[in-house]
N, C-alpha and C positions, 0 to 999 in steps of 0.2 A: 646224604646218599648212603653211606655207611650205617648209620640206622635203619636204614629202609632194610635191610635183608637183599637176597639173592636178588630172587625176581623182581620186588620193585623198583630196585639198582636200575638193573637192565632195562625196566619200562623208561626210568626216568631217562638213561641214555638214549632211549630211542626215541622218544619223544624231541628231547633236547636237537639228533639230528637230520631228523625232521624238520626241525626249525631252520636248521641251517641251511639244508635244503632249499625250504620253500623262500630263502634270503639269496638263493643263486648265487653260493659262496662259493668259489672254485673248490675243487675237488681234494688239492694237495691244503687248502686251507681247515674245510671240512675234517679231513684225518688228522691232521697235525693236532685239532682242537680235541676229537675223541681219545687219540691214543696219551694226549695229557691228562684224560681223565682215567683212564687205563691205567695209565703208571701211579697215578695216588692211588689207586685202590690195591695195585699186585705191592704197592710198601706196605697199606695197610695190614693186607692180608702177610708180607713178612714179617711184619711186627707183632703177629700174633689178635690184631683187632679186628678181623672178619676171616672166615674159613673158606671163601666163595670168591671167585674171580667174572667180571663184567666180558658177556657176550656177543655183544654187540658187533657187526663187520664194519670194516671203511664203507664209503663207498666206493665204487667201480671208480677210478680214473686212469689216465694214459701218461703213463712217465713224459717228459721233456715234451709238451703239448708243442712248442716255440722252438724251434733249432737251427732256424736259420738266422739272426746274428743281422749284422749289417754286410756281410761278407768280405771277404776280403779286400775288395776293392774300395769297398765302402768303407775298413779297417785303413787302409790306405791313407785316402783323404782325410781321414781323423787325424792320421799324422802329418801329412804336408801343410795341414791346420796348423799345427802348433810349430811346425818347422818353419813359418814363415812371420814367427815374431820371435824373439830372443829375449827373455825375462825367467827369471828366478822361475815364475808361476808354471809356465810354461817346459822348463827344462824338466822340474817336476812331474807335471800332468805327464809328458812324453816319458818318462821312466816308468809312470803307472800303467801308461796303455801298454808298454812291451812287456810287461810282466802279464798285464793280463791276456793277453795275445801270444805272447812267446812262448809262456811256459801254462797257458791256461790256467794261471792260477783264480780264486772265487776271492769277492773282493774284503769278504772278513780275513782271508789269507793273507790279501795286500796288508789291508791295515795294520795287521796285529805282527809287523815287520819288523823289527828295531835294527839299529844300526851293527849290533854285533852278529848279526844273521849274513851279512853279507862279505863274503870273501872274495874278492874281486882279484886279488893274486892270485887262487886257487880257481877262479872259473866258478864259483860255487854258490847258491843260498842255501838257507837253510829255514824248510817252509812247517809253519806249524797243519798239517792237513784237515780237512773235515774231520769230526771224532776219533784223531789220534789222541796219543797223550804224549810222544816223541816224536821231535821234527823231523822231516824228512830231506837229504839232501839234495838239489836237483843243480844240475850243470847249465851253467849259465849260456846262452849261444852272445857271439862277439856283440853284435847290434843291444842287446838287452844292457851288458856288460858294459859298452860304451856310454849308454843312456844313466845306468845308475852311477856311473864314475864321475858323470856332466853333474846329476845331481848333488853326490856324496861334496862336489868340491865345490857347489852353492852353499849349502845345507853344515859340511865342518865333518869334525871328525869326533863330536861328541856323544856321549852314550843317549838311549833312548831311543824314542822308536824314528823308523827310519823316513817314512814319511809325515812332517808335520804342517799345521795351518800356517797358512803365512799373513792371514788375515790381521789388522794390526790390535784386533780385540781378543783374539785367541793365538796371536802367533805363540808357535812351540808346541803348540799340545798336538798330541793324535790327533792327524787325520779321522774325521770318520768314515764308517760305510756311505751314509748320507750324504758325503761329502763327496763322493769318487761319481755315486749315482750321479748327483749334478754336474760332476765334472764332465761325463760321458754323455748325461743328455746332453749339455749347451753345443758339445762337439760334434753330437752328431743332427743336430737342430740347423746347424752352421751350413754343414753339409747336406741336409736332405732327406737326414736318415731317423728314423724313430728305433731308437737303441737302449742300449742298459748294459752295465758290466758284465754281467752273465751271459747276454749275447755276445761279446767279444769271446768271452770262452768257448760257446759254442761254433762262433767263426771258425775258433784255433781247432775245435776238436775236429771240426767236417771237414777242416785243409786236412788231419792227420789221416782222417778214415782216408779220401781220394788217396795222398802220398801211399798209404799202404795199399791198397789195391793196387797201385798202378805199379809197384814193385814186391809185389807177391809176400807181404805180411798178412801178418792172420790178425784178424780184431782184437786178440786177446794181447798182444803184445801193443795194440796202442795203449792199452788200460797203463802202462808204464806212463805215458803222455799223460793221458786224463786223469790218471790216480784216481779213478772208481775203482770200486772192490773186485775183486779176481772173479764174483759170482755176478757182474753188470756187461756182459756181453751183451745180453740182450739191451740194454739201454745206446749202446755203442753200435746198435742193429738202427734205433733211430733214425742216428747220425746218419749211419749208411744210407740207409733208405729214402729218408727223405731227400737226402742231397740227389740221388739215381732218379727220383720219381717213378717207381717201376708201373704205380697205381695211373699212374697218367700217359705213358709209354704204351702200356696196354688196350688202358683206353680209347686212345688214340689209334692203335693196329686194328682193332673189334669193331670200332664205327669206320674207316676205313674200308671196310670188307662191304657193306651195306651201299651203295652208293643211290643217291636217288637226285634224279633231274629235276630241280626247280622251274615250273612253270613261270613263264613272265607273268609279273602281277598286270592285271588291268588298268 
């Protein structure tokens, strides 16, 4: 691609997602693939090896397609799941759902946890965020607190990271993400629910948008919760909306209005 010059760069991009396209690849999958190839060429062109940048656009998609979670009650059950057997495994898994739920965190967050990030005196973690480079501190609420304390005193007071397998072929090592995914599907398969880690976050976020509504916060002060960027109101507009339904609310008042007498059928 780099030898092709400007313009045929750009054909060959377009061509490329076109393909992707006609492959019915989601949308956030699609852009994630072109703006990789975006980024080798704007190095290229740093390095001094093409003078020309690919122009190529994403395509159209809709931030957070999925926001509704298992919800809260459904969050619920996932814990009176695990509350109702008592095992190392299980003390565990319950420290991960409150993290993911309590403090929203994303489950590469989880994972990449180690045991010196947690200050349980202090009320505190300390969480590495999406594309920081410096952790972020977030205050622990009591129930989360309790949960990593149950774990920390399964688990020891040894360095490394904070959640690991207990599998008897991999005990000790990191947890994976892969690992949390299944934890979350079986839990919520248990229950009813077709879920995933990043739905429990979104659970957490649409309790925070209701709580602030119902007591006169502004969206922008939950981004402190969800820890998206000070310019992602509009994605925390989502949240909002979808949980309100307003599209359906209206709908609902506009047919409403029309009323028509159904003839008895013959």
């Amino acid at each position: 691609m780099l030898s092709q010059g400007h313009g045929k760069a750009n054909l060959t991009l377009l061509v490329y997602r076109t393909k992707l396209t006609e492959r019915k690849l989601q949308s956030a999958t699609i852009n994630r693939r072109l703006a990789a190839v975006r980024s080798l060429v704007k190095l290229a062109k740093t390095l001094g090896l093409v003078d020309w940048s690919l122009d190529i656009k994403n395509v159209r998609s809709e931030a957070y397609r999925d926001t509704k979670g298992p919800g809260k009650n459904g969050f619920r059950a996932m814990l009176q799941t695990l509350a109702d057997k008592h095992s190392p495994k299980t003390i565990r898994d319950t420290a991960i759902l409150r993290l993911l739920y309590d403090l929203a965190l994303r489950t590469g967050e989880v994972v990449a946890l180690d045991f010196a990030d947690v200050e349980t005196s202090r009320n505190v973690v300390h969480v590495m965020g999406k594309g920081k480079t410096d952790k972020q501190q977030l205050t622990l609420p009591e129930s989360t607190k309790a949960a990593l304390e149950a774990w920390l005193w399964v688990r020891g007071n040894g360095a490394g990271p904070l959640f690991n397998n207990l599998d008897r072929a991999k005990k000790g090592c990191r947890l994976t993400g892969v690992s949390i995914y299944r934890i979350v599907r079986a839990l919520g398969e248990k229950n009813g629910l077709k879920t995933r880690p990043h739905g429990i976050r979104h659970t957490a976020i649409t309790e925070a948008c209701k709580i602030a509504a119902e007591n006169g916060i502004g969206l922008e002060e939950v981004l402190d919760f969800s820890r998206h960027s000070r310019s992602s109101v509009a994605i925390l507009m989502v949240y909002r909306d979808r949980e309100r339904n307003i599209q359906g609310q209206l709908a609902s008042s506009i047919a409403a209005q029309i009323a028509v007498t159904t003839s008895p059928s013959l």
